[in-house]
N, C-alpha and C positions, 0 to 999 in steps of 0.2 A: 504493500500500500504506500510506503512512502518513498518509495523508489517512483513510483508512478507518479502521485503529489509533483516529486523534485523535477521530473523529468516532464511534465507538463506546465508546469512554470518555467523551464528554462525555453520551450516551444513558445511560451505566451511570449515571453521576453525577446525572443529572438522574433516574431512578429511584429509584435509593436515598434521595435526600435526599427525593423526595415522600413516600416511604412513610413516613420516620423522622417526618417534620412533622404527616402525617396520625395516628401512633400518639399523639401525645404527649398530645390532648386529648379521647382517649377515655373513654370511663367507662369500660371494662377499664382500662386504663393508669393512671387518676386513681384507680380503688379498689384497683388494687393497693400503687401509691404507699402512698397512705392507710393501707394496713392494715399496710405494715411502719413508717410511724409509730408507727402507734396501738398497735402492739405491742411497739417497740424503746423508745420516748419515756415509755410508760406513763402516754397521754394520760387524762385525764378525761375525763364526757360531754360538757361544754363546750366544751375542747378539742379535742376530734375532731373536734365537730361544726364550730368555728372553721378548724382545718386545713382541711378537705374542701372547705370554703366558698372558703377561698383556693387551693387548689391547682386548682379548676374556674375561678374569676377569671382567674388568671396564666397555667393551660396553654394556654388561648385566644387570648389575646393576644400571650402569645409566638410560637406556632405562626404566628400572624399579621405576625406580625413576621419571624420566620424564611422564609415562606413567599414574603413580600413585598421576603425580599433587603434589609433594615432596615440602616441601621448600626451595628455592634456597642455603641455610646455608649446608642443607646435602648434593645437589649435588657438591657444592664447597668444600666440604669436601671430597666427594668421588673425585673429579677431582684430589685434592692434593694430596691425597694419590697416586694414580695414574702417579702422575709426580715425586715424592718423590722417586719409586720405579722407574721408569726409572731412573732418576735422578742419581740413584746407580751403574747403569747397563753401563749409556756412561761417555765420558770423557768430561771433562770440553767443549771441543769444540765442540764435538757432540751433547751436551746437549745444548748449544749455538743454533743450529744450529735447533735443536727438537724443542725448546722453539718458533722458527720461523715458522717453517712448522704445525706446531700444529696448529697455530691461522688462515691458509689457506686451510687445511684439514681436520680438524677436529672443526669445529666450535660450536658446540654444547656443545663441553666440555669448554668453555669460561668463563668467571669468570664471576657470577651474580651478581648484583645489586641490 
C-alpha cells in the first residue's frame, strides 16, 4: 500500500510540474503576461514592444532550465538577467511597480533558495 501511495505521488508530481513548465513559454501565457504589463506599467510603444521581446527570450530558457532539473544558482541567474534588462527598458517607477506584479504573475521566476 505504501509503495503505491509513494509511487502515485511521484506520477502526480511528475505531471503537474510538466504541465506548469510547458505553460510558461506559450504565446497564451507570454501575451497574457505582456498585456497586464502593458497595462498596469503604462508601457510605451517601445517598451512593450522591449518587454514582449524579453519575456519570449527568458520564458524559454527558463522552462528549459526548469524542465532540465537546473540548479536553482543558474535559474536565479537567468531570472537576473532578465530583470536587469527590463530594469533598462522602464523608469525608476515602472520598475517599482514591475518588481511588484512580477512576484503575482509570474511566480516561477522567484528567487530560489
Amino acid at each position: 500500500m505504501n509503495k503505491k501511495l509513494i509511487f502515485f505521488l511521484m506520477l502526480l508530481f511528475f505531471f503537474v510540474k510538466s504541465n506548469y513548465s510547458q505553460e510558461i513559454d506559450s504565446k497564451k501565457h507570454i501575451n497574457k503576461i505582456h498585456k497586464v504589463y502593458e497595462q498596469k506599467l503604462i508601457l510605451n510603444k517601445k517598451q512593450s514592444k522591449k518587454i514582449k521581446e524579453i519575456l519570449w527570450k527568458y520564458n524559454s530558457k527558463i522552462k528549459d532550465l526548469i524542465d532540465s532539473e537546473a540548479t536553482k544558482i543558474k535559474i536565479n541567474q537567468l531570472t537576473k538577467e532578465e530583470t536587469l534588462e527590463i530594469y533598462n527598458i522602464l523608469s525608476r517607477e515602472q520598475f517599482t511597480e514591475y518588481k511588484k506584479l512580477k512576484k503575482d504573475i509570474e511566480e516561477y521566476k522567484r528567487y530560489r533558495k
